[in-house]
The first five atom37 places (N, CA, C, CB, O) and aatype in JSON, in Angstrom:
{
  "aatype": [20, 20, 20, 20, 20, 20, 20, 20, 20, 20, 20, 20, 20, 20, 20, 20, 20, 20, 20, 20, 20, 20, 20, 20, 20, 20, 20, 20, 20, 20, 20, 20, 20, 20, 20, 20, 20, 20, 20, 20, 20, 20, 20, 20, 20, 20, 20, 20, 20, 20, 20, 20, 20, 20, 20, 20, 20, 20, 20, 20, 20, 20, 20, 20, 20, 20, 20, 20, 20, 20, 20, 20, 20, 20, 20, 20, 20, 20, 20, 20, 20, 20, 20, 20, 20, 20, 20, 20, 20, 20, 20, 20, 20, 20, 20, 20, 20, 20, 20, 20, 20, 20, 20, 20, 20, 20, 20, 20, 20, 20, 20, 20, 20, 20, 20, 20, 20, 20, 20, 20, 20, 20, 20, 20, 20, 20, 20, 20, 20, 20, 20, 20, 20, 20],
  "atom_mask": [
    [1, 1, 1, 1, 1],
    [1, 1, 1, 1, 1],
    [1, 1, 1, 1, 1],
    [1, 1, 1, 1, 1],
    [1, 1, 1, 1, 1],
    [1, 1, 1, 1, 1],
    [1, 1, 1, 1, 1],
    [1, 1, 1, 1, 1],
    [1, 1, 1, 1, 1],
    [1, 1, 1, 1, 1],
    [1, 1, 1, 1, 1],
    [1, 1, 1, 1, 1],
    [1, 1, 1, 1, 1],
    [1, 1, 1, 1, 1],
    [1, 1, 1, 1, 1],
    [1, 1, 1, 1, 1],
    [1, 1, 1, 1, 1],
    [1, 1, 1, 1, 1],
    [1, 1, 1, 1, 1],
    [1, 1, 1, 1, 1],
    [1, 1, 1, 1, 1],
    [1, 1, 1, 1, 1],
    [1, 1, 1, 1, 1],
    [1, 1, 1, 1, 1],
    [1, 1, 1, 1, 1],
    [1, 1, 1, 1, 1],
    [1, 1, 1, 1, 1],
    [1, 1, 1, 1, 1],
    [1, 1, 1, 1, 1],
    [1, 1, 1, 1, 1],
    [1, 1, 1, 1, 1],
    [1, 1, 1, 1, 1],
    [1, 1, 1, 1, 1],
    [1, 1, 1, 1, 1],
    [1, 1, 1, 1, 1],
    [1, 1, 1, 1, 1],
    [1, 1, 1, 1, 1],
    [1, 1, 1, 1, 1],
    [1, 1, 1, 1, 1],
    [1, 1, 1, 1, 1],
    [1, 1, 1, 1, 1],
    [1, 1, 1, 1, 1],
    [1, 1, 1, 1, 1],
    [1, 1, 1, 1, 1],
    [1, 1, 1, 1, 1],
    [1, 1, 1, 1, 1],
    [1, 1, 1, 1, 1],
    [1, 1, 1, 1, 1],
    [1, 1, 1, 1, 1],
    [1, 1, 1, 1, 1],
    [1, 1, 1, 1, 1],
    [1, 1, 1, 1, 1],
    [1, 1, 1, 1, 1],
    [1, 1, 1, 1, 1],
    [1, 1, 1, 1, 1],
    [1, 1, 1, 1, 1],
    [1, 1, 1, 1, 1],
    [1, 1, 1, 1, 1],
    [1, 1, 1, 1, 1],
    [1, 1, 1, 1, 1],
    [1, 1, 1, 1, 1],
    [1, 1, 1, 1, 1],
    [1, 1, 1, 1, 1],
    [1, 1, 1, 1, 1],
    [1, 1, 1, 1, 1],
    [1, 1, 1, 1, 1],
    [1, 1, 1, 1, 1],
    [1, 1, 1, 1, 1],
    [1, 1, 1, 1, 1],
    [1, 1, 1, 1, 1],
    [1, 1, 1, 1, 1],
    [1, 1, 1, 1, 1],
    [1, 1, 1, 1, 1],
    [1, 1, 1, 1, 1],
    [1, 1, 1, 1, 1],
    [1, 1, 1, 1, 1],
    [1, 1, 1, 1, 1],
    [1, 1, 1, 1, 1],
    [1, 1, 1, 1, 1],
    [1, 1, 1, 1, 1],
    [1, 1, 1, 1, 1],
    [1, 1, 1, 1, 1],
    [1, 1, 1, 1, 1],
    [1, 1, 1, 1, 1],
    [1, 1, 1, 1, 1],
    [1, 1, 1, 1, 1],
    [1, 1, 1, 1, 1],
    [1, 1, 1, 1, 1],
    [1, 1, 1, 1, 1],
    [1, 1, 1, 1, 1],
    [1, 1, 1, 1, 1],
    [1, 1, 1, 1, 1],
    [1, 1, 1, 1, 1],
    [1, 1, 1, 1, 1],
    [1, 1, 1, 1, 1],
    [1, 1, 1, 1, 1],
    [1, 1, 1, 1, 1],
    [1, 1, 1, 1, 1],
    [1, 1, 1, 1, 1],
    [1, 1, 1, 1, 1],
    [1, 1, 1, 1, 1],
    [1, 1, 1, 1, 1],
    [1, 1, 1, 1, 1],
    [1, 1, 1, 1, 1],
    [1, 1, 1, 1, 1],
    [1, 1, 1, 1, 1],
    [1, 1, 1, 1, 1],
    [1, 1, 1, 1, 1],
    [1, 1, 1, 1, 1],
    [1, 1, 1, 1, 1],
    [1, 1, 1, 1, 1],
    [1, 1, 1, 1, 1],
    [1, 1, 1, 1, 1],
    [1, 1, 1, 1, 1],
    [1, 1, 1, 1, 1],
    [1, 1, 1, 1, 1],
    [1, 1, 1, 1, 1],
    [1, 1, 1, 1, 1],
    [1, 1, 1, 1, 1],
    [1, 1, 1, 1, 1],
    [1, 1, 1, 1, 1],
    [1, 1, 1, 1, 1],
    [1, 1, 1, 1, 1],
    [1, 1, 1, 1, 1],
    [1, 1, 1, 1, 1],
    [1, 1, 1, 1, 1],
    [1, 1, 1, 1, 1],
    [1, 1, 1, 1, 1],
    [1, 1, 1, 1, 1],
    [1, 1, 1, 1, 1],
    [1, 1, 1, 1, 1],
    [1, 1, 1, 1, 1],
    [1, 1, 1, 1, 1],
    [1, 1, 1, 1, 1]
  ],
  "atom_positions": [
    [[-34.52, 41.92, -62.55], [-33.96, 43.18, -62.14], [-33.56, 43.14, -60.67], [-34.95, 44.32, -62.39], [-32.5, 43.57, -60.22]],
    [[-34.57, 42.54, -59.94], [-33.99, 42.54, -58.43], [-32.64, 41.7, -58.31], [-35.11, 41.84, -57.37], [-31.76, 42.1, -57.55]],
    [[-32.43, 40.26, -59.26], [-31.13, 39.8, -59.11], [-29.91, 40.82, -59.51], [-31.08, 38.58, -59.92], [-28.78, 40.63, -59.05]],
    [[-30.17, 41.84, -60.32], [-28.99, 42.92, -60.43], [-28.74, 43.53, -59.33], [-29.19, 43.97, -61.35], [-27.63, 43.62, -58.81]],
    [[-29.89, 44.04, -58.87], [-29.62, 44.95, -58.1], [-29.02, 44.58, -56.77], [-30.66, 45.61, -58.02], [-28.1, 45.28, -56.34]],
    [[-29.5, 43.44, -55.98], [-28.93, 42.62, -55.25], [-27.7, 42.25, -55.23], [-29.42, 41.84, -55.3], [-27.22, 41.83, -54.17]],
    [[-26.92, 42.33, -56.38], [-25.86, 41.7, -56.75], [-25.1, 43.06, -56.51], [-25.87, 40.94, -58.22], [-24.14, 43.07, -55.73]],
    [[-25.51, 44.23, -57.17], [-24.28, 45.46, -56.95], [-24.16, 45.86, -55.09], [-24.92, 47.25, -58.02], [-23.35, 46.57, -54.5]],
    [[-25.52, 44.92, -54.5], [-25.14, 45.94, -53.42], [-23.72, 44.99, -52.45], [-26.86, 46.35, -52.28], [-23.14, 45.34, -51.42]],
    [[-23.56, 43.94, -53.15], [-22.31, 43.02, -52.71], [-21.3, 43.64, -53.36], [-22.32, 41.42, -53.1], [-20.34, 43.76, -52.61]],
    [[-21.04, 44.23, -54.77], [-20.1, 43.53, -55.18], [-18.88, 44.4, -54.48], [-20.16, 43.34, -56.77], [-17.9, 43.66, -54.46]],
    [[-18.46, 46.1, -53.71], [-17.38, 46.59, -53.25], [-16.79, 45.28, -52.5], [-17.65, 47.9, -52.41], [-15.71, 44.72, -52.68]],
    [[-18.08, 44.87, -51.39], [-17.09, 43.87, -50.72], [-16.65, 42.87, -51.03], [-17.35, 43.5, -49.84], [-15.66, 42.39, -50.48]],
    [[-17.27, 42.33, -51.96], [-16.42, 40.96, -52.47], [-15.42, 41.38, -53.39], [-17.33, 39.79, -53.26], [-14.56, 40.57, -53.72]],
    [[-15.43, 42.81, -53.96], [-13.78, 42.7, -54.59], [-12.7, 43.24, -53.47], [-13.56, 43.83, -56.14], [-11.49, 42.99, -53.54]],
    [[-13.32, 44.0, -52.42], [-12.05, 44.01, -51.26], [-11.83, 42.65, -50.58], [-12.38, 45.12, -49.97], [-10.79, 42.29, -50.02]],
    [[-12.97, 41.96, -50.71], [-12.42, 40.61, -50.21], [-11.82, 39.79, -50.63], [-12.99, 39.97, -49.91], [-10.89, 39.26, -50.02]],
    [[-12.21, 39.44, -51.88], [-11.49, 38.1, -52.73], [-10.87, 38.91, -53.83], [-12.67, 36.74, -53.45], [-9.78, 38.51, -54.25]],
    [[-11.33, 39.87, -54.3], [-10.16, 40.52, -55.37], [-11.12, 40.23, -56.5], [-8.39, 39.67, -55.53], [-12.14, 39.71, -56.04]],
    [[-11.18, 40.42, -58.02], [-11.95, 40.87, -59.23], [-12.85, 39.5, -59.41], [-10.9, 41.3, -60.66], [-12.35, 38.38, -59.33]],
    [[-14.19, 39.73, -59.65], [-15.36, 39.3, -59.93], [-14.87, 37.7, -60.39], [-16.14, 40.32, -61.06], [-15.3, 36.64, -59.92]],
    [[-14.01, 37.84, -61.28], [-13.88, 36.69, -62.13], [-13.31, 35.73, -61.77], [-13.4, 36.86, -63.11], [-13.41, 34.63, -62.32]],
    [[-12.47, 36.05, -60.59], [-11.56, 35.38, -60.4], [-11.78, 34.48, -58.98], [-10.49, 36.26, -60.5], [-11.03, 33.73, -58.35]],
    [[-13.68, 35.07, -58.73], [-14.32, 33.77, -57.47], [-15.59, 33.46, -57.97], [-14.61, 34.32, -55.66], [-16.12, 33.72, -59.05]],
    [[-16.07, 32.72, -56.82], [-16.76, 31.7, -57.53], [-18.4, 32.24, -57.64], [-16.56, 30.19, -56.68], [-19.39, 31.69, -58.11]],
    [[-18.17, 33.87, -56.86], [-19.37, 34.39, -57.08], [-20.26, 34.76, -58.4], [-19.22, 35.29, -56.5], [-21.49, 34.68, -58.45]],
    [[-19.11, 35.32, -59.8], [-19.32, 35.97, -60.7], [-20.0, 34.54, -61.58], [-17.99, 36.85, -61.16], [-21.18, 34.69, -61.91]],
    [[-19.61, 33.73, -61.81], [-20.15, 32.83, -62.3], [-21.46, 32.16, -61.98], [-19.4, 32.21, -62.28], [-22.17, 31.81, -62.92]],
    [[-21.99, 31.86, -60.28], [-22.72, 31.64, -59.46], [-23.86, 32.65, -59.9], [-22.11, 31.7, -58.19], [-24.97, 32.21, -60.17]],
    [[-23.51, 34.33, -59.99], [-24.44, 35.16, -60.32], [-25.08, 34.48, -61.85], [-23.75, 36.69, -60.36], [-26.19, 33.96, -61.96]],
    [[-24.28, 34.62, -62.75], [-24.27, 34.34, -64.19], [-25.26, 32.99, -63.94], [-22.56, 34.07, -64.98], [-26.45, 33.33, -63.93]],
    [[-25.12, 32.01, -63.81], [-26.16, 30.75, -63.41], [-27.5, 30.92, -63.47], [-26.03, 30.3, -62.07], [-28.37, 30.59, -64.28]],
    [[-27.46, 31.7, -62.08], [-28.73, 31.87, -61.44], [-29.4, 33.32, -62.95], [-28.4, 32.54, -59.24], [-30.62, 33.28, -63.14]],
    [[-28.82, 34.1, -63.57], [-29.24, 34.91, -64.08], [-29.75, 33.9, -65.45], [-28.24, 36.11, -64.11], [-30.61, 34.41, -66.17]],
    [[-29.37, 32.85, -65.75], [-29.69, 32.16, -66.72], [-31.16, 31.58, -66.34], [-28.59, 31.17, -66.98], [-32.27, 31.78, -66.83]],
    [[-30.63, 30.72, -65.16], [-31.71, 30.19, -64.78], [-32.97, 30.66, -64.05], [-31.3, 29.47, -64.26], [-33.77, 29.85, -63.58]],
    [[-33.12, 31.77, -63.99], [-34.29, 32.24, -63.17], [-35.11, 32.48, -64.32], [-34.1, 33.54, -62.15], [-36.3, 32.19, -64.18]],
    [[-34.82, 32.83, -65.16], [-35.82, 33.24, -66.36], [-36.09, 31.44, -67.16], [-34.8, 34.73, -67.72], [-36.36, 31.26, -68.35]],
    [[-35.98, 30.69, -66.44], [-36.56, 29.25, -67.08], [-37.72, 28.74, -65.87], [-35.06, 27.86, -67.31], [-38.55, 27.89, -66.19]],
    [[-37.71, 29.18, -64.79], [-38.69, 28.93, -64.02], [-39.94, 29.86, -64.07], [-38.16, 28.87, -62.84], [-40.29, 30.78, -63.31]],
    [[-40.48, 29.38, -65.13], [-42.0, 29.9, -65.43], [-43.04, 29.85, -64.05], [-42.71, 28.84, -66.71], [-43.78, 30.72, -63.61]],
    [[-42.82, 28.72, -63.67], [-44.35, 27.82, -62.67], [-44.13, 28.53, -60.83], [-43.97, 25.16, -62.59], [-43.02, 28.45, -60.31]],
    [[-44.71, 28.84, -60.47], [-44.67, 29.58, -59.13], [-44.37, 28.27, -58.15], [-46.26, 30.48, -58.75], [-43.57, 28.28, -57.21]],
    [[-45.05, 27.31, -58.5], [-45.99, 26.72, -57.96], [-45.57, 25.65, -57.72], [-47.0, 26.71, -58.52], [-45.87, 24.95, -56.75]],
    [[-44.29, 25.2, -59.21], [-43.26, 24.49, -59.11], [-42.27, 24.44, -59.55], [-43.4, 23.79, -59.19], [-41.96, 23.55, -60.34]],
    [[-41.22, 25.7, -59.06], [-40.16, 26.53, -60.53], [-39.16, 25.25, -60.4], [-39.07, 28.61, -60.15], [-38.8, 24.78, -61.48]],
    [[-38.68, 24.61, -59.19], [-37.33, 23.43, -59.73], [-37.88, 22.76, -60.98], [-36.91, 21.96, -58.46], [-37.31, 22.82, -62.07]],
    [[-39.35, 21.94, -60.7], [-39.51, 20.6, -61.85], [-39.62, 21.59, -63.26], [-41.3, 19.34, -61.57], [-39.42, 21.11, -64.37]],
    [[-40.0, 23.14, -63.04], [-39.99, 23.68, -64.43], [-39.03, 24.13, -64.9], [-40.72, 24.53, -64.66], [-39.14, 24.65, -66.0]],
    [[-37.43, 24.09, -64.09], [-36.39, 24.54, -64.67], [-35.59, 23.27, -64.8], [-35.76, 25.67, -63.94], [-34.38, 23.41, -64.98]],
    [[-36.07, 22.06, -64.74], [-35.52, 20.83, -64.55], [-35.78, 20.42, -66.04], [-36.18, 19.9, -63.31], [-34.95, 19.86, -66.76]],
    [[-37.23, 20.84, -66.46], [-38.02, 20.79, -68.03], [-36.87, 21.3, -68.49], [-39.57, 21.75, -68.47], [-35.93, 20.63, -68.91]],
    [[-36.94, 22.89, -68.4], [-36.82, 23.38, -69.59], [-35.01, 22.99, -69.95], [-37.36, 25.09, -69.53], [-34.8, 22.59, -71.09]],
    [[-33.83, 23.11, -69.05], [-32.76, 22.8, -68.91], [-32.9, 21.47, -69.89], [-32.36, 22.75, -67.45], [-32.67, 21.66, -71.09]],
    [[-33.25, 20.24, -69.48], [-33.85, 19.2, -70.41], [-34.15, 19.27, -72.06], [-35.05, 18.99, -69.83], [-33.59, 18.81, -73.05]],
    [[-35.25, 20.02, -71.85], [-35.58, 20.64, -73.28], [-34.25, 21.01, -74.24], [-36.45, 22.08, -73.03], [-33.69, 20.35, -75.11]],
    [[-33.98, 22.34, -73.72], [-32.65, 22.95, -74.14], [-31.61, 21.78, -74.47], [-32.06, 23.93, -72.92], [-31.27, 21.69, -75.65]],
    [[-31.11, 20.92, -73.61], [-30.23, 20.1, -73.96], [-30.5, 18.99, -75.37], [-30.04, 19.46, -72.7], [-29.75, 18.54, -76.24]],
    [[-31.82, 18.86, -75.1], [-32.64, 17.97, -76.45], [-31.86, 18.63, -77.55], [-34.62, 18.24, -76.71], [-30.81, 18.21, -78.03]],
    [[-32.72, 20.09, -77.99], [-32.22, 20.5, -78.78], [-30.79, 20.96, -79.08], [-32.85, 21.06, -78.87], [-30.54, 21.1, -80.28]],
    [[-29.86, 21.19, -78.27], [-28.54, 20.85, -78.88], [-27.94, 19.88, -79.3], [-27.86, 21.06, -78.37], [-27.02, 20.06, -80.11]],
    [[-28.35, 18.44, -78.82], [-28.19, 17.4, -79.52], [-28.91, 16.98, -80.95], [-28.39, 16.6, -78.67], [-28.72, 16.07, -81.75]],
    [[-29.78, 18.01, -80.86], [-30.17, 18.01, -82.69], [-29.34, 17.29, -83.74], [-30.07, 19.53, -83.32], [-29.51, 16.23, -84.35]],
    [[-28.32, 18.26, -83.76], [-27.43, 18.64, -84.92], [-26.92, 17.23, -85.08], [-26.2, 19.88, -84.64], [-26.43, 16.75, -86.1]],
    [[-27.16, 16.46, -83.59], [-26.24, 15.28, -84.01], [-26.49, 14.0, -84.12], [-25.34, 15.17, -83.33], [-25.71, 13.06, -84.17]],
    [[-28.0, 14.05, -84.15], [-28.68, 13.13, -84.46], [-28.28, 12.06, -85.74], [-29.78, 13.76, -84.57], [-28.19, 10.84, -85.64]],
    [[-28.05, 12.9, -86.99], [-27.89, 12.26, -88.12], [-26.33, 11.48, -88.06], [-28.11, 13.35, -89.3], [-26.0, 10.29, -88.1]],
    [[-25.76, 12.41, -87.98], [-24.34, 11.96, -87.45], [-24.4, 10.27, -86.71], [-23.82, 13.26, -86.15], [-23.77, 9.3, -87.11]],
    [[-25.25, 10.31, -85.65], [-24.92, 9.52, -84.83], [-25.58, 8.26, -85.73], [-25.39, 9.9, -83.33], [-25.12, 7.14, -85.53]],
    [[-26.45, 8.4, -86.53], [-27.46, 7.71, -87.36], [-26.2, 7.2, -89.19], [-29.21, 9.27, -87.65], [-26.59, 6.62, -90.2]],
    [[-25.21, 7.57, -88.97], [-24.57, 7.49, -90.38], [-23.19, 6.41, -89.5], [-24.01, 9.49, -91.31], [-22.55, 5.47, -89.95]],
    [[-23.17, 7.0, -88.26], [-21.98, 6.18, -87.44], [-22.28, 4.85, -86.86], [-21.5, 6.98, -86.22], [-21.46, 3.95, -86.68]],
    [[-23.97, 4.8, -86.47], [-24.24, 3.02, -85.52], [-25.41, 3.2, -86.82], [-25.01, 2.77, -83.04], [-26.4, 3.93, -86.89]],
    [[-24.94, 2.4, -87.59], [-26.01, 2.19, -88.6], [-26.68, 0.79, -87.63], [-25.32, 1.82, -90.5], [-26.24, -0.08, -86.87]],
    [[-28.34, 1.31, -88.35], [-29.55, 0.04, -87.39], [-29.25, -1.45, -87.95], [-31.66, 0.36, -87.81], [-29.08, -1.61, -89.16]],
    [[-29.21, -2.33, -87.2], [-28.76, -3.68, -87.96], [-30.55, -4.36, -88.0], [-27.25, -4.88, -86.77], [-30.82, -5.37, -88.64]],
    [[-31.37, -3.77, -87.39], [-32.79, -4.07, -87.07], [-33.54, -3.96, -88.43], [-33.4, -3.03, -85.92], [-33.38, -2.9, -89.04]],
    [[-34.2, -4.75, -88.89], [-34.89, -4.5, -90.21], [-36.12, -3.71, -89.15], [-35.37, -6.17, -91.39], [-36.19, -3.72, -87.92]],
    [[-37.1, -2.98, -90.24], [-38.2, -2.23, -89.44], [-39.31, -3.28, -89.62], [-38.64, -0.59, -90.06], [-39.46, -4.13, -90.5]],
    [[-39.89, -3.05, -88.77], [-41.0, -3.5, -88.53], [-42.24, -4.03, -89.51], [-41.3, -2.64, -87.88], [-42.74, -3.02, -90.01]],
    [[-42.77, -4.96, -89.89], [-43.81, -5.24, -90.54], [-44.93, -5.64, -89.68], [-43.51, -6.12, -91.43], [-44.98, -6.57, -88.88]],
    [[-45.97, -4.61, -90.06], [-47.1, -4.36, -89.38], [-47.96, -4.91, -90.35], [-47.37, -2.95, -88.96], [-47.72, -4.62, -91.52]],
    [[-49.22, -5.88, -90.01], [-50.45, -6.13, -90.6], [-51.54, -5.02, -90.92], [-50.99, -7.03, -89.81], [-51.67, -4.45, -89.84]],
    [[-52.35, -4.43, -91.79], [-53.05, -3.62, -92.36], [-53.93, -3.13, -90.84], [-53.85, -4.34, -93.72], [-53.85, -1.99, -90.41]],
    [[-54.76, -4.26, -90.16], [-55.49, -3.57, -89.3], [-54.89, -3.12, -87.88], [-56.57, -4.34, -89.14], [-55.59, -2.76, -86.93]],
    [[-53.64, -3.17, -87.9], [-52.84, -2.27, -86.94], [-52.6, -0.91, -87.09], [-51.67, -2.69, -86.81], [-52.2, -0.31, -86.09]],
    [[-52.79, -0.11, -88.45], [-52.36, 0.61, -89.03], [-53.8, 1.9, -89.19], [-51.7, -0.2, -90.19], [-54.88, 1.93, -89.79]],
    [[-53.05, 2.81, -88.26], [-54.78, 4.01, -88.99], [-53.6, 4.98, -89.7], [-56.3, 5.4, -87.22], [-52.5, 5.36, -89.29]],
    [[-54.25, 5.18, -90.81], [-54.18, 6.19, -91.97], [-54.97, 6.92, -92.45], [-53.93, 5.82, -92.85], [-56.1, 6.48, -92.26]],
    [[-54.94, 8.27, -93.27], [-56.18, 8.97, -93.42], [-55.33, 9.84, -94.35], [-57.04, 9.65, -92.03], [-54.24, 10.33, -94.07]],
    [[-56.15, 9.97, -95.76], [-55.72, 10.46, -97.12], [-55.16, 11.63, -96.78], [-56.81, 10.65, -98.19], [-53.98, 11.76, -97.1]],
    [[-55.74, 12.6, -96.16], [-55.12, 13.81, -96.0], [-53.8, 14.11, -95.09], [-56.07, 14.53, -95.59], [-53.61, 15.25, -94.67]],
    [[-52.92, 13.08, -94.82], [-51.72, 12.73, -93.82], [-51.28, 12.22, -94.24], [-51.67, 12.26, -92.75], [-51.89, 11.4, -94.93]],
    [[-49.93, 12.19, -94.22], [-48.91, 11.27, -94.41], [-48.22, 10.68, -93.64], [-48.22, 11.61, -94.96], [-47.39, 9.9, -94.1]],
    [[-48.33, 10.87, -92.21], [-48.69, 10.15, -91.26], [-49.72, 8.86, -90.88], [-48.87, 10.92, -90.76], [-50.93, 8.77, -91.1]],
    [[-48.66, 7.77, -90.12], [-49.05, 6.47, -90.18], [-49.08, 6.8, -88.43], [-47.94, 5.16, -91.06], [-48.23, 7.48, -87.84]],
    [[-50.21, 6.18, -87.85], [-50.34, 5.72, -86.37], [-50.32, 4.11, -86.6], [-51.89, 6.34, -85.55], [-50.84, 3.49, -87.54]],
    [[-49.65, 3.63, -85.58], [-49.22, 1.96, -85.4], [-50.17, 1.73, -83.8], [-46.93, 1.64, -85.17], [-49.71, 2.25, -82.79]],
    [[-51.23, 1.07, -83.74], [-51.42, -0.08, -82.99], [-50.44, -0.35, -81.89], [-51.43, -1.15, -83.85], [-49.27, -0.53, -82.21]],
    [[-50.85, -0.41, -80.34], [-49.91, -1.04, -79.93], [-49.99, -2.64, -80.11], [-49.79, -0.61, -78.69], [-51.08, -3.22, -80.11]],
    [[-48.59, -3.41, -80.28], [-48.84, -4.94, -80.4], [-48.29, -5.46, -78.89], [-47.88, -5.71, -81.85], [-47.55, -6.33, -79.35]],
    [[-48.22, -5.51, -78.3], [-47.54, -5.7, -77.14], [-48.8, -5.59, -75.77], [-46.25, -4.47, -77.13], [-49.17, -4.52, -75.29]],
    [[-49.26, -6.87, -75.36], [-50.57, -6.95, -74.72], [-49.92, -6.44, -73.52], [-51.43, -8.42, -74.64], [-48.71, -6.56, -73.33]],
    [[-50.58, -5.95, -72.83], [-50.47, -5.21, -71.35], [-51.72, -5.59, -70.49], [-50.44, -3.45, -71.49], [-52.83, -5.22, -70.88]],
    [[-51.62, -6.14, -69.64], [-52.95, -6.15, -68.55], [-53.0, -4.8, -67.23], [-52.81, -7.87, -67.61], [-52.12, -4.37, -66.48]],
    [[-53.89, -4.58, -67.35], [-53.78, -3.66, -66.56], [-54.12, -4.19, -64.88], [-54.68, -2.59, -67.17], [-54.83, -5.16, -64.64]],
    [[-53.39, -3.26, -63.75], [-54.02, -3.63, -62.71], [-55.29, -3.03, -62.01], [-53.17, -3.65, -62.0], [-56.04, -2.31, -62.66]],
    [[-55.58, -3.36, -60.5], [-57.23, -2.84, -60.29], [-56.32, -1.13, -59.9], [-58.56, -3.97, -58.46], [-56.91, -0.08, -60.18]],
    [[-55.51, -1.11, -59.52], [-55.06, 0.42, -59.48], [-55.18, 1.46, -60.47], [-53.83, 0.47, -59.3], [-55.44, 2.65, -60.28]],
    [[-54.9, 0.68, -61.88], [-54.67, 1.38, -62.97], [-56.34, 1.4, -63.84], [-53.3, 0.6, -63.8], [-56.75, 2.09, -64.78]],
    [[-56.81, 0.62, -63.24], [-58.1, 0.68, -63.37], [-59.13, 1.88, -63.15], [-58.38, -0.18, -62.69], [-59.79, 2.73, -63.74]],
    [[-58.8, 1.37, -61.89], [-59.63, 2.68, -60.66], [-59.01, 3.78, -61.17], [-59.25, 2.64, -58.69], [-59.8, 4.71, -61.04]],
    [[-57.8, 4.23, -61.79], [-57.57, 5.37, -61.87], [-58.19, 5.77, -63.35], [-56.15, 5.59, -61.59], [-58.4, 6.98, -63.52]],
    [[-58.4, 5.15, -64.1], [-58.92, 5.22, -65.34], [-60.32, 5.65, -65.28], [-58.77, 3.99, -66.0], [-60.65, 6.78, -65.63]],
    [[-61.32, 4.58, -64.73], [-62.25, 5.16, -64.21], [-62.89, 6.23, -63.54], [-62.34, 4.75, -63.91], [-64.04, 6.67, -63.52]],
    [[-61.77, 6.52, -62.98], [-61.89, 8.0, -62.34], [-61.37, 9.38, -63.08], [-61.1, 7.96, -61.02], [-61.61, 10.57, -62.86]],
    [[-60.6, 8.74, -64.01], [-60.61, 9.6, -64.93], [-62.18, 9.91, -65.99], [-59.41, 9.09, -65.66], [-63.02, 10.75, -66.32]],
    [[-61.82, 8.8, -66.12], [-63.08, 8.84, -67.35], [-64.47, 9.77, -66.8], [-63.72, 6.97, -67.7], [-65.01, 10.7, -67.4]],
    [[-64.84, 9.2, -65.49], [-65.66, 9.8, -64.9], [-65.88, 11.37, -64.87], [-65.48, 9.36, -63.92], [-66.73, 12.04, -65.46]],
    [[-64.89, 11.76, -64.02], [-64.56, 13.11, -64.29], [-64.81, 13.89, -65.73], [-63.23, 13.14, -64.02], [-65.75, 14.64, -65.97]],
    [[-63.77, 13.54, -66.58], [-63.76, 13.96, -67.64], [-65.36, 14.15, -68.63], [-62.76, 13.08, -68.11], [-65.66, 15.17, -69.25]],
    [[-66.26, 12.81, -68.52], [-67.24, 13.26, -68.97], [-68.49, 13.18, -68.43], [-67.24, 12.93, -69.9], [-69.37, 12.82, -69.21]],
    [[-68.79, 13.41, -67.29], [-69.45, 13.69, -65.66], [-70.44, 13.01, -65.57], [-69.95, 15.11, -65.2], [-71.64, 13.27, -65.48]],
    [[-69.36, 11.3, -65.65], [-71.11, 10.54, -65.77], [-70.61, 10.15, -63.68], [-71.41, 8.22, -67.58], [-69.46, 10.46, -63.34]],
    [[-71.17, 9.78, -63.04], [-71.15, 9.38, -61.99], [-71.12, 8.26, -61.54], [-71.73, 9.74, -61.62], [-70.91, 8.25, -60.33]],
    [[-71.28, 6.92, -62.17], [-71.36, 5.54, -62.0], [-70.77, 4.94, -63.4], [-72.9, 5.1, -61.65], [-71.58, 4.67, -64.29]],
    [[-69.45, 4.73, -63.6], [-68.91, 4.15, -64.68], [-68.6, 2.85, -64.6], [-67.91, 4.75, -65.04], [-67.82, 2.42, -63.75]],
    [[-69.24, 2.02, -65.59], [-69.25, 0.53, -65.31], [-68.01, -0.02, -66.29], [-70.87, -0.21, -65.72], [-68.22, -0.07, -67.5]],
    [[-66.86, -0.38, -65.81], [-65.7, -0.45, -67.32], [-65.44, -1.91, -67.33], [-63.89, 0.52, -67.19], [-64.6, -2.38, -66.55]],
    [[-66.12, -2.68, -68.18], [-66.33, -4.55, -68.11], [-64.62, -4.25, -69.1], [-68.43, -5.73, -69.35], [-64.3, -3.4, -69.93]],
    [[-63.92, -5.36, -68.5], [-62.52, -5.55, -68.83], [-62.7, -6.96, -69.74], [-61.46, -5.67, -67.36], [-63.45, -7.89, -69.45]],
    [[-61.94, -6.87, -70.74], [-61.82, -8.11, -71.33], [-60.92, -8.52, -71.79], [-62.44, -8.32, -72.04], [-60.39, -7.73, -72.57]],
    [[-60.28, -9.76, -71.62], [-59.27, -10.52, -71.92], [-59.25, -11.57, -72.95], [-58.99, -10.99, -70.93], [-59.45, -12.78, -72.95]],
    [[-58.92, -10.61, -73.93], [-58.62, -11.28, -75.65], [-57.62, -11.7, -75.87], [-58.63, -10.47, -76.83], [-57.38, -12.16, -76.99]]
  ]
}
């Protein structure tokens, strides 16, 4: 509401100045910002939350064209064959979780930060995390 109101107390002079709403670059500029202010939820950090949601929004208009794009670059990739103990399943899902196969070592950074997660999270104070290389 304050962006309305703000806006009428310009608008005599910008149509004695530049002439009808539409025809500068204000009326549109208003229109923007009237879109976009109502996507910045976060006080705290409204750009990265109107950066989301703008994002978001765009995801879903590309919906529609997902399949499309999926009937036009058909996959030349056969899928994947996974061994049984890569695989968690559970009767009541029909959903498959895959194993990562792809070894990763971690560094002492990514370590320490793990640890300090872990810590936190379940308030032990001295977390001993023996690393092993299989």
């Amino acid at each position: 509401m304050k962006l309305c109101f703000h806006y009428l107390l310009h608008v005599t002079d910008s149509i004695r100045n530049t002439g009808p709403c539409w025809a500068t670059w204000q009326f549109p500029m208003e229109r923007i910002c009237g879109m976009l202010i109502p996507l910045a939820k976060s006080r705290l950090h409204p750009y990265k939350n109107i950066i989301n949601n703008v994002y978001l929004m765009e995801l879903f208009n590309h919906l529609p064209y997902h399949e499309i794009y999926q009937h036009v670059f058909l996959s030349k990739s056969s899928p994947k064959q996974y061994t049984q103990h890569l695989i968690y399943t559970d009767e009541y899902y029909f959903e498959e979780f895959y194993f990562p196969t792809k070894k990763h070592i971690l560094s002492q950074i990514q370590l320490k930060k793990i640890k300090e997660n872990l810590s936190t999270s379940y308030n032990i104070t001295d977390l001993n995390l023996n690393v092993s290389t299989v």
